[in-house]
C-alpha positions, 0 to 999 in steps of 0.5 A: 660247895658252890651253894655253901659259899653262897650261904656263908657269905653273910658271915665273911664278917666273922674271923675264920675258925683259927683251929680249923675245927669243923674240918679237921675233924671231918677229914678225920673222921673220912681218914679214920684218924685223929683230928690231931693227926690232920693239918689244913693248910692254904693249898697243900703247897703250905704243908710243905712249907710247914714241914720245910720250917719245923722239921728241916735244918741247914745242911739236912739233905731233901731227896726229890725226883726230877723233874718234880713240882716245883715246891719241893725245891724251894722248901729245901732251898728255904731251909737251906738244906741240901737238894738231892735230884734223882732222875726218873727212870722211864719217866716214873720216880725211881724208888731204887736210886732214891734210896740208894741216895739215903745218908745219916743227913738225909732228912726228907724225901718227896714222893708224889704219886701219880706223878706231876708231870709224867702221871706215873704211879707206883702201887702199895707193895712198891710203897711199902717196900720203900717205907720198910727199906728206909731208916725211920728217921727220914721224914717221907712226904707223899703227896697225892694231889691227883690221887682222886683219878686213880682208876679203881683196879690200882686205887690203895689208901696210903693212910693204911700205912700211918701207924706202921711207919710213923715217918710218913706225912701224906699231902691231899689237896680240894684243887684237883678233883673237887674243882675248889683250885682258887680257893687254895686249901689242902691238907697233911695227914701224919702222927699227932707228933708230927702234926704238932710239930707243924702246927707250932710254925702255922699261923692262925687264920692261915685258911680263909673261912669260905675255903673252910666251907668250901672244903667241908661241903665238898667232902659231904659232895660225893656224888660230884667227886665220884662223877668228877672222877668217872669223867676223867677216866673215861676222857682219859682213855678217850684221849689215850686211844686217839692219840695212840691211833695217830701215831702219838707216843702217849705215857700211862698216866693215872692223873687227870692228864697225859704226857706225850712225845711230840719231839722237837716240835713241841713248842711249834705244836704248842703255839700252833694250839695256842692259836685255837684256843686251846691251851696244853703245858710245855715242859721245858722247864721241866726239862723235857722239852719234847714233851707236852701235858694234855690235861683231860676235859669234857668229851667235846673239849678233848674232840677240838682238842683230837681234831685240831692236834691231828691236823698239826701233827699230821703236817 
């Protein structure tokens, strides 16, 4: 991807291509789908605001589990709809209360999976089961930023399930596994109905043209995705076992980093690493203020990281 860029830029001259073209229908094709059925938007966080705008009206109700990126509240909020908050049960969505919570009004539902910021995950027949016990008129938005990291056993491609349930929109981003975060671009997965939907309310050159580079060279790239992947998993583990071995309450987690219950010394942890050099999320604003994300690094980062917390954690 690196190199593309490297290679484009003596055309930066040039708009980007408004359609999306190039890309559109290498997603396709990889998704074994129509280019009319992919939207590619600046991060997939513009794909929600997409359907917020063409989809969504006032008093319509979103159902989000909670706590939850952030994004899905503010389409609501944008929308002006109403905003249905289902906490998690064990820290992992509660698909069962979720559709408990299904009205005439209720419009959208977000799923994200793994989950950000416990790395939950719930596999195929979980998410079938939920597609086939929800009226056909509520719009599911399924967004699998950190699907990439998903070990191999639990790995299903959700895209199975597009013509069954003409109501599902799948959300994937290039910020996660393909490293390309600061590029911003992501991309929706859906019916070409759906699709024409959004791309009625999206505005042309809405992805810069090095994104669009960027993103098809990186989907050619599989050699990087795959070790990308494979180093995750392995540090993933690698973390899992080191905590555990210290006595650390560590939650399963199928993204590209950890939950973990430290207790009332959170923010002390927290700023005591902080103090290192290294830097971990407190969720406090996700309402889980005993908890912290440890996102997963290179083996040498993630041993600082062992030694460093072990001697806080061991005070």
């Amino acid at each position: 991807a690196i190199e593309a860029i490297k290679n484009a830029l003596k055309d930066i001259h040039r708009y980007p291509d408004s359609q999306i073209k190039e890309l559109r229908y290498k997603i396709a094709a990889i998704s074994q789908l129509k280019p009319e059925q992919v939207v590619v938007g600046n991060g997939s966080d513009e794909i929600m605001g997409l359907i917020g705008q063409a989809l969504l009206l006032p008093k319509e109700e979103v159902i989000i589990p909670y706590p939850a990126f952030s994004i899905y509240e503010k389409v609501a909020t944008l929308a002006q709809a109403i905003l249905i908050k289902v906490p998690l049960k064990n820290l992992a969505i509660d698909l069962e209360t979720i559709k408990e919570k299904i009205s005439k009004k209720t419009k959208l539902i977000f799923l994200t999976n793994p989950h950000n910021p416990t790395g939950s995950f719930f596999d195929a027949n979980a998410l079938e089961a939920f597609l086939k016990s929800i009226p056909s008129s509520t719009l599911v938005v399924l967004d699998e930023a950190y699907v990439n990291f998903v070990s191999q056993e639990k790995r299903f491609d959700s895209v199975i399930y597009l013509k069954k349930f003409p109501n599902l929109i799948i959300l994937r981003t290039f910020s996660k596994a393909y490293g390309l975060a600061g590029l911003r671009i992501g991309y929706g997965l859906m019916s070409a109905e759906l699709a024409s939907f959004l791309e009625a309310v999206r505005y042309p050159f809405n992805v810069n043209f090095l994104a669009q580079v960027a993103a098809a060279a990186a989907l050619e790239d599989k050699e990087f995705l795959e070790k990308t992947c494979q180093v995750v998993q392995k540090e993933r583990n690698f973390l899992i076992k080191s905590l555990t071995s210290i006595g650390v309450k560590v939650y399963p987690s199928e993204a590209n980093f950890l939950l973990i219950y430290v207790g009332k010394r959170a923010m002390e942890i927290y700023e005591n690493l902080l103090k290192k050099g290294i830097i971990v999320r407190p969720l406090t604003s996700y309402g889980l203020s005993e908890y912290l994300r440890i996102s997963v690094g290179k083996h040498a980062e993630n041993q600082v990281f062992i030694e460093v917390f072990k001697e806080l954690w061991q005070r």
